[in-house]
Structure formats: C-alpha cells, structure tokens
C-alpha positions as CSV (number, residue, x, y, z in Angstrom):
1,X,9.7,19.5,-7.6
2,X,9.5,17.4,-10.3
3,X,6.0,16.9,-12.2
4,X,4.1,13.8,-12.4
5,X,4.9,10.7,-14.2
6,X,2.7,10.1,-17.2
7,X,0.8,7.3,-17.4
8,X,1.9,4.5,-18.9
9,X,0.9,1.7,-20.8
10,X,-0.7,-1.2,-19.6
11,X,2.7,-3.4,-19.7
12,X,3.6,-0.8,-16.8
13,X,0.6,-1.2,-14.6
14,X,0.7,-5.4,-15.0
15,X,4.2,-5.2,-13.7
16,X,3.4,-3.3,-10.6
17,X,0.6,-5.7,-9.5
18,X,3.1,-8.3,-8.4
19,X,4.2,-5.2,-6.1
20,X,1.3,-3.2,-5.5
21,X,-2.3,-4.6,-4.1
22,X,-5.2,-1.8,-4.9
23,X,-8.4,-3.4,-2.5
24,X,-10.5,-0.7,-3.9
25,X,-9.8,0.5,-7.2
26,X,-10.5,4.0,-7.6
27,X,-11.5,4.9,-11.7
28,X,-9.7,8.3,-10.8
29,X,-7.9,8.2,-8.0
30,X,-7.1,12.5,-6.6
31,X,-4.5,10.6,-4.5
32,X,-2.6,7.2,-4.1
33,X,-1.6,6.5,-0.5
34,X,1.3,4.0,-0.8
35,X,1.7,1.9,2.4
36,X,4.8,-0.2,3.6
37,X,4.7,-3.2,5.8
38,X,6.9,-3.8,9.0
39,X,9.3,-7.2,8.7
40,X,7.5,-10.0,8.0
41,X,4.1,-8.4,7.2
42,X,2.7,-8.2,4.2
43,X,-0.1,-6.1,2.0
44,X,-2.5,-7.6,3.9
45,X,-1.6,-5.2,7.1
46,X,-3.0,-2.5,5.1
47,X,-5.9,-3.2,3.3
48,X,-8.6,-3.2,5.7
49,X,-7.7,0.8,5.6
50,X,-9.0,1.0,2.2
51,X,-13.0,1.4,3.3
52,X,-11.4,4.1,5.6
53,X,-10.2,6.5,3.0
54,X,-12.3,9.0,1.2
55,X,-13.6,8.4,-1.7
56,X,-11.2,10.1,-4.0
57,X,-8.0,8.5,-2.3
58,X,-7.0,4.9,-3.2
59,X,-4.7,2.6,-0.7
60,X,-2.0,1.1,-3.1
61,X,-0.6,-1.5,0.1
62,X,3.3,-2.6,-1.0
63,X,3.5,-6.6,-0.9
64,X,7.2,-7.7,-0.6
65,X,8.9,-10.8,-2.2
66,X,8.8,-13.7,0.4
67,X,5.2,-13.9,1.5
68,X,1.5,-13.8,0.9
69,X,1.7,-15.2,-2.4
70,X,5.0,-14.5,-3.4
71,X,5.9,-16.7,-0.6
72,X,8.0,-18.8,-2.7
73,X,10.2,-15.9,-3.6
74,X,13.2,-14.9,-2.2
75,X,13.2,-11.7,-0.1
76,X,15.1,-8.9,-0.6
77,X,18.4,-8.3,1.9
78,X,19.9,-5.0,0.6
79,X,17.8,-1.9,0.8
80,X,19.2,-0.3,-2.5
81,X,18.5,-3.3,-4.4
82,X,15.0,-3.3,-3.1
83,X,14.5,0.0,-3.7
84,X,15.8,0.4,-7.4
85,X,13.3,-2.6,-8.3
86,X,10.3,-0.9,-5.9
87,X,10.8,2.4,-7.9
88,X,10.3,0.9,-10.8
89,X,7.5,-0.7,-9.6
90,X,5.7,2.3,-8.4
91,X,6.2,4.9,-11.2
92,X,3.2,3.5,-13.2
93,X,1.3,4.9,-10.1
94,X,2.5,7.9,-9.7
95,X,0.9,9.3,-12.0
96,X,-1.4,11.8,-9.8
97,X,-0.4,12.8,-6.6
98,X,0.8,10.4,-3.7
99,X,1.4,9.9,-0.1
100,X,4.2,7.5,1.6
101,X,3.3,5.6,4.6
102,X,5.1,3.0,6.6
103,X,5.4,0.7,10.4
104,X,8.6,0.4,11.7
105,X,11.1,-1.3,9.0
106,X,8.7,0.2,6.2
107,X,9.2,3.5,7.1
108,X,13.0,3.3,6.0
109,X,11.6,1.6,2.7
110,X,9.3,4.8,2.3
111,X,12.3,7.2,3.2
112,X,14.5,5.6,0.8
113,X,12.7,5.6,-2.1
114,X,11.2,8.9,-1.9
115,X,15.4,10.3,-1.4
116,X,15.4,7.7,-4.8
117,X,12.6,9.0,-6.6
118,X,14.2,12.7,-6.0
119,X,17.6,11.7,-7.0
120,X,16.2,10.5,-10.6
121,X,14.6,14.0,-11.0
122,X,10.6,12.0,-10.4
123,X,7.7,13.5,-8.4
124,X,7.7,13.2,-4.1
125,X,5.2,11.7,-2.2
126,X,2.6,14.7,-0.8
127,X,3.0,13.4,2.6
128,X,5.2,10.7,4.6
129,X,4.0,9.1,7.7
130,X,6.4,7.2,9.8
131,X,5.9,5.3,12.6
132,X,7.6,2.7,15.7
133,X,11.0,3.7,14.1
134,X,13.8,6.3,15.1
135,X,14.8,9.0,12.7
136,X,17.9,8.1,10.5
137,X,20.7,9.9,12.6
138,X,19.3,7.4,15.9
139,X,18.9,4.3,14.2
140,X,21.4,1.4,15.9
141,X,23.3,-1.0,14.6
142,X,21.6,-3.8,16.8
143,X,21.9,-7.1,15.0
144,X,18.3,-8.7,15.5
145,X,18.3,-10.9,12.3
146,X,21.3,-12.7,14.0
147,X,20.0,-13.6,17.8
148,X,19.5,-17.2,18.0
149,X,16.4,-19.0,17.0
150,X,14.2,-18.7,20.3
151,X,15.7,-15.4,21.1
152,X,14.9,-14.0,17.3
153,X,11.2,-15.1,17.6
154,X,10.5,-13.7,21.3
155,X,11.5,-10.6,20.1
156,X,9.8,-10.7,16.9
157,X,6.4,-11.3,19.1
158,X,7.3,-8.3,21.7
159,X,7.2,-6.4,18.7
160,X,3.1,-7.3,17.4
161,X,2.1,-7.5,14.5
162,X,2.2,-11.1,13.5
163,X,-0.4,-13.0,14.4
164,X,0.7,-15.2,18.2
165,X,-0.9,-18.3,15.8
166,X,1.8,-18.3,13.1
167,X,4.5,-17.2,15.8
168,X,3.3,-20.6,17.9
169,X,3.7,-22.8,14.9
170,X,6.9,-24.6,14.1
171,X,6.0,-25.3,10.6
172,X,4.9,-22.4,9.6
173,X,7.9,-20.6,11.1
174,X,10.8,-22.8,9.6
175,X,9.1,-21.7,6.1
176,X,8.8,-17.8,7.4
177,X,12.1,-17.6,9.4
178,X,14.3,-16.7,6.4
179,X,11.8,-14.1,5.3
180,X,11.8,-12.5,8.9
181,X,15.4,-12.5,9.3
182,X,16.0,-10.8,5.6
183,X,13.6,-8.1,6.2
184,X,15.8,-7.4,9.7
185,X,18.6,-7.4,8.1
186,X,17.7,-5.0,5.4
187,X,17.5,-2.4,7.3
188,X,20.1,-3.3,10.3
189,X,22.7,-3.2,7.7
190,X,21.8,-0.4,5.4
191,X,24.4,2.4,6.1
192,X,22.9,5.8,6.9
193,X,24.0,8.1,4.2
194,X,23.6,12.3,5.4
195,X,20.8,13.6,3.1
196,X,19.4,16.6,2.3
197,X,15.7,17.1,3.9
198,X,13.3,15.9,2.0
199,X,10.9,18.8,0.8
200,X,8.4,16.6,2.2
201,X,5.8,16.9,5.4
202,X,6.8,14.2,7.6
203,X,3.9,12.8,10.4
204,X,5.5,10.6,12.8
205,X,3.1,8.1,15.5
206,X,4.8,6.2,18.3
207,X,3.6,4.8,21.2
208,X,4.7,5.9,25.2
209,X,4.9,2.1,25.7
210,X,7.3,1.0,23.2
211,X,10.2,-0.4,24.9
212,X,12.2,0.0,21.8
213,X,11.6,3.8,20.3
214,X,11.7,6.5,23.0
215,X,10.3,9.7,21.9
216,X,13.7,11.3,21.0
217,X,14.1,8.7,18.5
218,X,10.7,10.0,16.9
219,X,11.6,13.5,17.6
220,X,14.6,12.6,14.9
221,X,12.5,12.4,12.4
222,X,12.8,16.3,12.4
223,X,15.7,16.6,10.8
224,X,14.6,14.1,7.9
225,X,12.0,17.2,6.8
226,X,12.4,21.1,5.2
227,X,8.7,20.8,5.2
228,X,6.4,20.4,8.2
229,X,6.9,18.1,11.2
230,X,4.4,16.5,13.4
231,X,5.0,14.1,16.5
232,X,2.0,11.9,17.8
233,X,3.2,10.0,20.7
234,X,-0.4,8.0,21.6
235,X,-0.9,5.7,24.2
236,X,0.1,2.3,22.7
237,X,3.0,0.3,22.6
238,X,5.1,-0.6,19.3
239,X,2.3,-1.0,17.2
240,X,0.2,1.8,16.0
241,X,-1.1,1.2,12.6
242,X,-4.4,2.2,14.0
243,X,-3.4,5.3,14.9
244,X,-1.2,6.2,11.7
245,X,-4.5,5.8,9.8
246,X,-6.1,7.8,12.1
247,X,-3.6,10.8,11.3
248,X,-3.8,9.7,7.3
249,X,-7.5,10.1,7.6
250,X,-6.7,13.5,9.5
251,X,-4.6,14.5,6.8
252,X,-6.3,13.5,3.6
253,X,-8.8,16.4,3.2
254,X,-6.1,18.9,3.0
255,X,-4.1,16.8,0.8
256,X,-6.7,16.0,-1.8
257,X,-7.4,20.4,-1.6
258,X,-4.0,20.5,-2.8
259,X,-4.5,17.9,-5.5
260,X,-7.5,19.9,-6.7
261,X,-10.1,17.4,-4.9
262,X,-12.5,18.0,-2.6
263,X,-12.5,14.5,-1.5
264,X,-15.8,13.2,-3.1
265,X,-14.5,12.8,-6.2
266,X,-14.9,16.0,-8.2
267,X,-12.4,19.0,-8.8
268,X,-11.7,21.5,-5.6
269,X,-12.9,25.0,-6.8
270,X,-9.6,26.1,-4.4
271,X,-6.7,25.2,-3.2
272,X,-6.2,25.3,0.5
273,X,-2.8,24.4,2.0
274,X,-3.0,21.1,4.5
C-alpha cells in the first residue's frame, strides 16, 4: 500500500473546506473518518456523530455541490467527474490514516474513490463501511431520477432520510428537485467496471425491512473485499445511519491500535490488529 500523503500547505487545506466539514477539529487527529451522504443529503447527516467518536478520531462529513450552502451550485451527474474533483479534495486530509464511510448512493462515492485513490498509487482508507446499497455486481439499472414528478418524490420519502417537512413543501422542492434527481442519476448511470478487491476491510449495515436491498445484495459486498468482511443486517428499514455509527464506534479502537493510538490521544505502546 502506498504511504501517506504529506501534508500540505494551507492553499490545500482552504480548498477542501468547500468539500469537507470538520464539526470537531482534532489538533492531531490518529484517524480521519470520511463520511458520504445518500442523494440529496448533505454534511449535515453526519455531524452529530462527531461527539460520538473518540477523542483521537475526527469526522471529516463530505458536503456535495447543490445544497447546504453550496445550494446554488450545480450538482455533479457523472461519478468519475465527481470523483477526480473529490480526490483532489481529500488528499490534503489524508495525511494520517483514514476510514471511508457512506448511506446508500455514498457508499458508491466511497468505493469509487478509494478504487481512485489506489489507481494513482495514494494511501487506502483503513476501513470502508457501506450501507442500504447492493454490492457492485447486484446493483440495477432502475431509472429513479426519471419517474415522474409525484412518483420521484414518494419514492424519495420511502426511502428516509429527508426530512417529511422539506419533502411536503412545494417551494422548497422545485429548488431541490434537480439536486435529487442528479445525485440518482449519478449512480444509476455509472457503468460497473470489474475491479480488483480492494485490500480494504469492508463493514456493511442493512436493515431486514428495507424493501429495496435484500441481504444478498449486502452479502455482494464480499466480493468488493481481499480483506475482511462483515454483514450487519439490524432490525431497521432503509435507513441505518444509527447503526453504521454504532459499528464505526465498534471499530475505531482497533483501528486507532493500528495507527499507533490508543484512542485518548497519545501513542499506542502496541500494535494490535482490529
């Protein structure tokens, strides 16, 4: 595996903030846990997890083009583009070790840029956690970010996630529509391209309710992995970024170990696997 990038100057690290929203900066951070939204969310999904993580780990919660306060930008509809600008956007980050996490549409974002960041000869994420999504070989084609108006919004809600105020408002939604439907459609018509496994330990968290991702589809997620694999199916329906945290905050002692952390902030005298 490739080392870690260096850190850069501060031109690098203004240029990420656009991308990049740290709730609770940590002065030395053992490990970054990058988090990526489902369609039409934003950072704000994520950053109530920061007073969840130990004190050595910082959440570094991804905030796409189109909303929040890049609202008036246009959002991104092809998943390569989006990824060779989020790469850039990133690498003044990843300067110490990191962790990929992602709900439903942001999990391909996470897989995608870490096959990226290994394709350019750059350090992997520690850890990617998946979740509401199948694995690549069982993703569909199905053409969501094309239903009509009122079909493309009831489905949006059976989903969760967005808040049932902003879904009821007309106004709100003419200005968010676009942004929805891109986000779809950036995933719905990315090709699946055979990869090699990622040496990377993949978690993956559905829910036995979801009426869209059976656990076969999660079970796929196997064959995205050379590294470990873990399956949580928990009793929920699509949305589970209660429990993905709950396996991240599993997870993080083992990962800081292997960082050289023991999680409170000063360096592990050993070096435990997770």
């Amino acid at each position: 595996m490739a080392g870690f990038s260096p850190a850069l100057d501060p031109r690098g690290l203004l240029a990420s903030k656009r991308w990049v929203v740290r709730p609770r900066r940590v002065a030395d951070p053992g490990l970054r846990v990058f988090c990526f939204p489902h369609a039409g969310a934003g950072a704000a999904a994520f950053t109530p997890w920061a007073g969840r993580l130990l004190p050595d780990a910082e959440l570094c919660a991804i905030r796409f083009p189109g909303r929040e306060n890049r609202i008036d930008e246009a959002p991104f509809e092809d998943l390569s583009s989006l990824i060779t600008v989020l790469e850039q956007a990133i690498v003044p980050l990843t300067d110490r070790p990191f962790a990929f996490a992602g709900h439903c549409s942001g999990s391909v974002v996470a897989l995608e840029l870490a096959h990226r960041l290994r394709g350019n000869g750059r350090a992997l994420p520690a850890a990617l956690f998946v979740s509401s999504i199948a694995g690549p070989t069982r993703r569909t084609s199905e053409a969501i970010h094309l239903l009509p108006r009122e079909a493309f919004f009831d489905r949006v809600a059976r989903y969760g996630g967005i808040d049932s105020a902003v879904l009821a408002d007309p106004e709100v939604m003419d200005v968010f529509e676009a942004t929805l439907r891109a986000d779809f459609r950036l995933v719905e018509e990315s090709r699946h391209v055979p990869e090699e496994p990622l040496p990377v330990p993949i978690v993956a968290v559905g829910g036995r309710s979801d009426p869209f991702v059976t656990f076969d589809d999660l079970a796929a997620w196997r064959a995205a992995t050379s590294e470990a694999f873990s399956l949580h199916h928990v009793d929920a329906g699509h949305f589970v970024l209660d429990q993905v945290m709950e396996r991240i905050t599993d997870a993080l002692p083992g990962l800081l170990r292997r960082a050289g952390r023991d999680g409170g902030g000063r360096q592990a005298r050993d070096h435990q696997p997770v």
